[in-house]
C-alpha positions in Angstrom: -15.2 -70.2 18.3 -11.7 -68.8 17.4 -13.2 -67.7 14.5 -16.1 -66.0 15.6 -13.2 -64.4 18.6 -11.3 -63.3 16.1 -14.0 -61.4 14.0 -14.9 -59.7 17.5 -11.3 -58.6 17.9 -11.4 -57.1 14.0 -14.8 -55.5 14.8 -13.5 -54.0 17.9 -10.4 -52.9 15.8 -12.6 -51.0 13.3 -14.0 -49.1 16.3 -10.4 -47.7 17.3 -9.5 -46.6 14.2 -13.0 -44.5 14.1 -12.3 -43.1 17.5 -8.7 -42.1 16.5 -10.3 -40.2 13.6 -6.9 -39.0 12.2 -6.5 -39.0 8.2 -3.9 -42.4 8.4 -6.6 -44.1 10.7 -9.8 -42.8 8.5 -7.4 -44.0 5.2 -6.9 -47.9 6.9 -10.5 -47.8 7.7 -11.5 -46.9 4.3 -8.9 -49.5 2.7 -10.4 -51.9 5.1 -13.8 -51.2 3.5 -12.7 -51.4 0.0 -10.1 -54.4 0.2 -11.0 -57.1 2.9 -11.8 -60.6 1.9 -14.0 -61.0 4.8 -17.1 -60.2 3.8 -18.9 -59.6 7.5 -15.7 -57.5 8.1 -15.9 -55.3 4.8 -19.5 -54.6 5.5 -19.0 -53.6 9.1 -15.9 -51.4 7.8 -18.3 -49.9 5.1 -21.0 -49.0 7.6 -18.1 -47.2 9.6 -17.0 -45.2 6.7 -20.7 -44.5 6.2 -21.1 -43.6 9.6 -18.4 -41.1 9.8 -19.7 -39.6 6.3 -22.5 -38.8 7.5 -21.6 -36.9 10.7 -19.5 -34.6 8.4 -22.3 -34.1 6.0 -20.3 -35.8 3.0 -20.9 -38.9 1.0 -18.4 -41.9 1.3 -16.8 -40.9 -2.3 -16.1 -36.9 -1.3 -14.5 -38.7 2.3 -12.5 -40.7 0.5 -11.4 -37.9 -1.9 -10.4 -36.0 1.6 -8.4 -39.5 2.7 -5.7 -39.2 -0.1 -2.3 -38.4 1.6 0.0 -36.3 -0.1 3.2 -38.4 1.4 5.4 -34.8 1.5 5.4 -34.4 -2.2 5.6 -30.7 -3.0 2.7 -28.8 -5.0 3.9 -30.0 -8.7 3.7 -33.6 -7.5 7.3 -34.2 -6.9 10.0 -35.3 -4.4 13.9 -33.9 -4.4 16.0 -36.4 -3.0 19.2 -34.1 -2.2 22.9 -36.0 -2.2 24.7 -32.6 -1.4 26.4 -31.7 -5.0 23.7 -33.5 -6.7 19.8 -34.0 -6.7 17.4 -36.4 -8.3 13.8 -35.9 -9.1 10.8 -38.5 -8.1 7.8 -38.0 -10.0 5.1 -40.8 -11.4 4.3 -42.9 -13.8 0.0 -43.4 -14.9 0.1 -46.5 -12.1 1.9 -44.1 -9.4 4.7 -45.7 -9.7 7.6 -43.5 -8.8 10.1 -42.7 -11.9 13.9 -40.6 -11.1 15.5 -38.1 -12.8 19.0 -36.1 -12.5 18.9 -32.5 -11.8 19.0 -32.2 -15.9 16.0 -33.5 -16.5 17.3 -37.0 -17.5 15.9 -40.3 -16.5 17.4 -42.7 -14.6 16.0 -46.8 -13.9 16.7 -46.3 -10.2 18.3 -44.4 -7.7 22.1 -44.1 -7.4 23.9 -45.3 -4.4 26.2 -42.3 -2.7 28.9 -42.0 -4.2 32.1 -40.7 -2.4 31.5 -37.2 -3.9 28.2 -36.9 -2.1 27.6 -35.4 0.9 26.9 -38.9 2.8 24.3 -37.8 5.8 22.6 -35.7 2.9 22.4 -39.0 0.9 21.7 -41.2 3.3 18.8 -39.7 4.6 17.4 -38.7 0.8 18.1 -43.0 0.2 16.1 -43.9 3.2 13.1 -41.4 2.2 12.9 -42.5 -1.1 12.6 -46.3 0.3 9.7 -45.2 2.6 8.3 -43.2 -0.1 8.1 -46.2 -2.3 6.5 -48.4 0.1 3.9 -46.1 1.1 3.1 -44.9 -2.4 2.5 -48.6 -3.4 0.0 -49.2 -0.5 -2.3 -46.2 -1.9 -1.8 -46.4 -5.9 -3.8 -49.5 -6.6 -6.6 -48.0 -4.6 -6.2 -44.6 -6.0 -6.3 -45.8 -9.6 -9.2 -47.9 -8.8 -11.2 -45.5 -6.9 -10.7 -43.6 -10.4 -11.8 -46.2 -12.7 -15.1 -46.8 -10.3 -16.1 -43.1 -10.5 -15.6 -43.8 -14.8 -18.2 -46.9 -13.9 -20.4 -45.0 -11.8 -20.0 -41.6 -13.9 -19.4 -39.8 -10.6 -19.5 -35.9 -10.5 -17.3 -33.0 -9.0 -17.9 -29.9 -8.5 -15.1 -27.5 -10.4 -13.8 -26.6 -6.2 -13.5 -30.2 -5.2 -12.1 -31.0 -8.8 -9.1 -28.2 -8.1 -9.1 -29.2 -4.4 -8.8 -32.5 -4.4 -7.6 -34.0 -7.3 -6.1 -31.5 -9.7 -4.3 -29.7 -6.7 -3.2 -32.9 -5.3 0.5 -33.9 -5.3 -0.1 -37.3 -5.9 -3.8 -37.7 -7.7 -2.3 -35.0 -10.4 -0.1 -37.3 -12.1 -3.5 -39.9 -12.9 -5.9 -36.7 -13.5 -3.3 -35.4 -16.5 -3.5 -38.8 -18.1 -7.7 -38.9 -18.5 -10.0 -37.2 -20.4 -12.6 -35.1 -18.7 -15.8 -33.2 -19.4 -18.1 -30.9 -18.2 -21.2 -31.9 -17.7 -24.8 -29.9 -17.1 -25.8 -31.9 -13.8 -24.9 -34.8 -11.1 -27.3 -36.9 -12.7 -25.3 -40.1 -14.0 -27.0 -40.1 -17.2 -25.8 -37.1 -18.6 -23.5 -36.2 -21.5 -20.5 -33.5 -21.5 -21.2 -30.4 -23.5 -17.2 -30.2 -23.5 -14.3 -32.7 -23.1 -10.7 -31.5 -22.0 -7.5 -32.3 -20.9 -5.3 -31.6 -18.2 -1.8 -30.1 -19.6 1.4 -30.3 -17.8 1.0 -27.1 -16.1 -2.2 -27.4 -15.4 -4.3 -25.9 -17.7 -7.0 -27.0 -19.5 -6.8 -27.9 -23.3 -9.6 -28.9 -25.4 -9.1 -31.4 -28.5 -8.1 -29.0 -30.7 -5.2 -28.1 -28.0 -6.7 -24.7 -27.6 -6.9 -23.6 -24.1 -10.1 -23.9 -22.3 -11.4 -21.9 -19.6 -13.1 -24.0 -16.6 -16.1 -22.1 -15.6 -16.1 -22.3 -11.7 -19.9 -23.2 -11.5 -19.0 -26.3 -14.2 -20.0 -29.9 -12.9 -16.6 -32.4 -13.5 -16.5 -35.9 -14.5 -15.0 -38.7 -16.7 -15.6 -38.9 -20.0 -17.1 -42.4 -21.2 -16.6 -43.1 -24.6 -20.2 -43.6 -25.1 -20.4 -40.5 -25.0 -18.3 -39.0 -27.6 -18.6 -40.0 -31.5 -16.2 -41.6 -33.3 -14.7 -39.2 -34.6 -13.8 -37.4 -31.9 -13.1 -40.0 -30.0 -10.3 -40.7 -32.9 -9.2 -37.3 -32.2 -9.0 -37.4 -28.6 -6.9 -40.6 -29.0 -4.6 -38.9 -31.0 -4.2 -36.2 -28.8 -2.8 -38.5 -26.0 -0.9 -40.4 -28.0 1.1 -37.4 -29.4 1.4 -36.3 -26.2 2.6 -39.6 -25.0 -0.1 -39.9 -22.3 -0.6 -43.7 -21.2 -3.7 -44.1 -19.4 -4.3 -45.6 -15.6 -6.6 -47.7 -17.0 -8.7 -48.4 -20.3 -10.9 -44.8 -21.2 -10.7 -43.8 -24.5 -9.9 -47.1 -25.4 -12.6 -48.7 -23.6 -14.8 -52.0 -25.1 -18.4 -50.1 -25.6 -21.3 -52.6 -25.9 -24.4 -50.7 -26.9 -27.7 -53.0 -27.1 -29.9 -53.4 -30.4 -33.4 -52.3 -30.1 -34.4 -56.1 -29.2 -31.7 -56.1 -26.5 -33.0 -52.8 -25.1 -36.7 -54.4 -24.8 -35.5 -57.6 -22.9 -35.3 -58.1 -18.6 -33.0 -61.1 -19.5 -29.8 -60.7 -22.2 -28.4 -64.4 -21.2 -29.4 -65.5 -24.5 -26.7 -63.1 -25.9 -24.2 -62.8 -23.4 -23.9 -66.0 -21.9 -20.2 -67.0 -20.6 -18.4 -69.6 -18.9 -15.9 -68.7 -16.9 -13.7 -69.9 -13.6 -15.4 -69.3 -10.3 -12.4 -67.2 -9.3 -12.7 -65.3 -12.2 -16.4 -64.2 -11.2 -15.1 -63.9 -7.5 -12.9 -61.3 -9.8 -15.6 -59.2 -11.0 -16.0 -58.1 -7.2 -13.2 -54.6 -8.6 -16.0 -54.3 -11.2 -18.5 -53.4 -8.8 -20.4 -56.4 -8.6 -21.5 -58.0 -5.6 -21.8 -61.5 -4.3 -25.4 -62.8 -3.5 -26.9 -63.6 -0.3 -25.9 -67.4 1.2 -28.5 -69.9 0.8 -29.0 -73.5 1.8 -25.2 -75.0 2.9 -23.9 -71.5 2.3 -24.0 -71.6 -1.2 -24.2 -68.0 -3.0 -26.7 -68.5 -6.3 -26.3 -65.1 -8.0 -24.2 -62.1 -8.4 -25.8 -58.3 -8.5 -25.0 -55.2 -9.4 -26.6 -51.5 -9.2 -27.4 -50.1 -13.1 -28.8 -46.8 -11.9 -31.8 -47.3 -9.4 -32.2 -50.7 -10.4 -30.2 -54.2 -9.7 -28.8 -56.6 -12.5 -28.5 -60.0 -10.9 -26.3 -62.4 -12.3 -27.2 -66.4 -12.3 -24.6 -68.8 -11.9 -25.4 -72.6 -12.8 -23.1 -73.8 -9.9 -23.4 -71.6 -7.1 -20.1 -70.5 -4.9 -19.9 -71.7 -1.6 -18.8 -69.3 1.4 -15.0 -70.1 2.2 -14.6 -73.0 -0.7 -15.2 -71.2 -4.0 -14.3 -74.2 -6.0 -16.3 -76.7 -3.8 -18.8 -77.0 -6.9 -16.7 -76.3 -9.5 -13.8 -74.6 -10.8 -16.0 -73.2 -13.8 -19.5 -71.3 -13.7 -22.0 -70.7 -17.2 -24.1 -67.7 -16.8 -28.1 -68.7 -16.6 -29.5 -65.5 -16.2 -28.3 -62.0 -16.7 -31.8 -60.2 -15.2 -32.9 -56.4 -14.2 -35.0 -56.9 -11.0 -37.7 -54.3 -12.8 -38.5 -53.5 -16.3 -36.3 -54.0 -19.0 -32.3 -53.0 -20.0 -33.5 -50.1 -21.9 -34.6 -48.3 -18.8 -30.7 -48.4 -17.4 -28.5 -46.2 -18.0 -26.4 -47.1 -20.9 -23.1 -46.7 -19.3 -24.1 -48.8 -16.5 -25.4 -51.8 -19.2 -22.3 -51.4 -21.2 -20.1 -51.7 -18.5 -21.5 -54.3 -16.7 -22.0 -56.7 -20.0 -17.5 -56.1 -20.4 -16.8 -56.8 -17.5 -18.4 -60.3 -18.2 -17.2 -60.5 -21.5 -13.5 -59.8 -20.2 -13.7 -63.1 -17.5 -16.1 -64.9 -20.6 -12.8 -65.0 -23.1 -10.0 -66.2 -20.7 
């Protein structure tokens, strides 16, 4: 019963931050969604978000792109923290993690306490900024990056105004965008290829792998590159272009494991025999910030199967042991794969991005 009381209270909770309807209370709401380990209480949060997505004629992904904060930084994604006769220079790293400079330009591992030179209030009040700066910042970067990496998964579009708007504009989101590779592509549809790949440069222009400027056409449809979708060769080139350039990556893209099916593999429903793993429950709990999702309960609560969307289909995953609601290791502290199914059809009606990601992010838990 204090259980089931609580729950109520978290429900209810859910409701007053949708009432408030303010960016920070829309942002906790959407965390909620994303990050709770309740599962009742995500999916409640979810349907909120959905809810409120709706009413302004947006999907949850263009809400949440409309959620991001810019915590005060100004337009070229940076923060002056001013001690009086001196000033230092936040900026961010590819996990958002803030970096400082002196007003030269050079780096520094931290902030420097006030030092008898400084004008004290001036440094004092830069200090405690910086502080709250920090701790906010590290609240939204995992997310951010994540959100980022999801919309590689999912090969989510933009169109070229939201794409300026809301993350090449943004104070914050600018410092992940200039660190990916992105392309142009002819539609929405998922399944499509770029006709062109760029870059973001420092000053926000486009470059294209030969580091010639490119000109965004304003009707152009944005996404992530996947490097399925490049050859090798110029995927070789593109890596070299960020490495020169020093660009280290938010997460894996250009250097991103690729599994593409044989013809057999392609005319199978079930690719266990090929991609069987055994792996620690808590490490398929894990594959949860992969996208996948945890089965319905069956008898004494146990959940049977994993699933995930590949396209307009479902993969579902078979587990040998089973995870049991609130006791993961109750059966077992590993799990084998039994079955690695497409609800309809066979793996080479998915979209290959969608195959080759899901089939990683088991072979990632599968070598631990």
């Amino acid at each position: 019963m204090a259980g089931e009381s609580q729950h109520k209270r978290a429900v209810a909770g859910l409701g007053v931050l949708a009432a408030i309807g303010t960016d920070v209370a829309l942002m906790q709401l959407h965390r909620i969604s994303l990050r709770v380990k309740f599962k009742a209480l995500k999916e409640r949060a979810q349907e909120r978000i959905a809810e409120i997505a709706e009413g302004l004629r947006l999907t949850t992904d263009e809400l949440a792109d409309r959620l991001v904060p810019d915590f005060g930084l100004a337009a070229d994604g940076t923060l002056v923290l001013d001690f009086g006769p001196r000033a230092f220079v936040v900026g961010f790293d590819e996990q958002l993690r803030p970096t400082i400079a002196d007003d030269t330009g050079k780096p520094r591992k931290s902030l420097p306490k006030p030092a008898a030179s400084d004008d004290a209030e001036l440094a004092a009040a830069a200090t405690k900024a910086f502080a709250a700066l920090k701790k906010d910042v590290r609240t939204a970067a995992s997310d951010q990056v994540a959100r980022l990496e999801a919309a590689l998964r999912a090969q989510r579009r933009w169109s070229a105004g939201d794409f300026r708007t809301y993350l090449l504009e943004h104070p914050l989101l600018v410092h992940l965008v200039r660190r990916l590779l992105w392309g142009v592509y002819p539609d929405h549809d998922a399944a499509s290829a770029p006709s062109t790949a760029f870059r973001v440069a420092e000053d926000r222009t486009f470059a294209d792998v030969d580091d010639e400027t490119y000109n965004l056409p304003d009707d152009s449809v944005i996404g992530l590159v996947h490097p399925l979708h490049l050859d090798a060769d110029v995927l070789a080139a593109w890596s070299e272009v960020f490495a020169d350039y020093e660009l280290l990556q938010p997460f894996p893209q250009l250097g991103r494991p690729v599994i593409a099916l044989t013809e057999e593999q392609r005319a199978a429903s079930d690719l266990v025999a090929d991609f069987r793993v055994t792996a620690p429950t808590r490490a398929f709990l894990g594959l949860t910030k992969a996208g996948w999702n945890r089965g319905a309960p069956m008898d004494a609560g146990v959940e049977e199967d994993m699933w995930i969307a590949a396209g307009e289909r479902r993969v579902t995953l078979g587990l040998d042991q089973g995870i049991v609601v609130g006791d993961p290791d109750a059966l077992g502290e590993e799990q084998t794969v039994t079955g690695i199914t497409v609800d309809e059809g066979v793996f080479g009606d998915l979209p290959a991005i969608a195959v080759s990601e899901l089939l990683a992010a088991l072979q990632r838990i599968g070598t631990r």
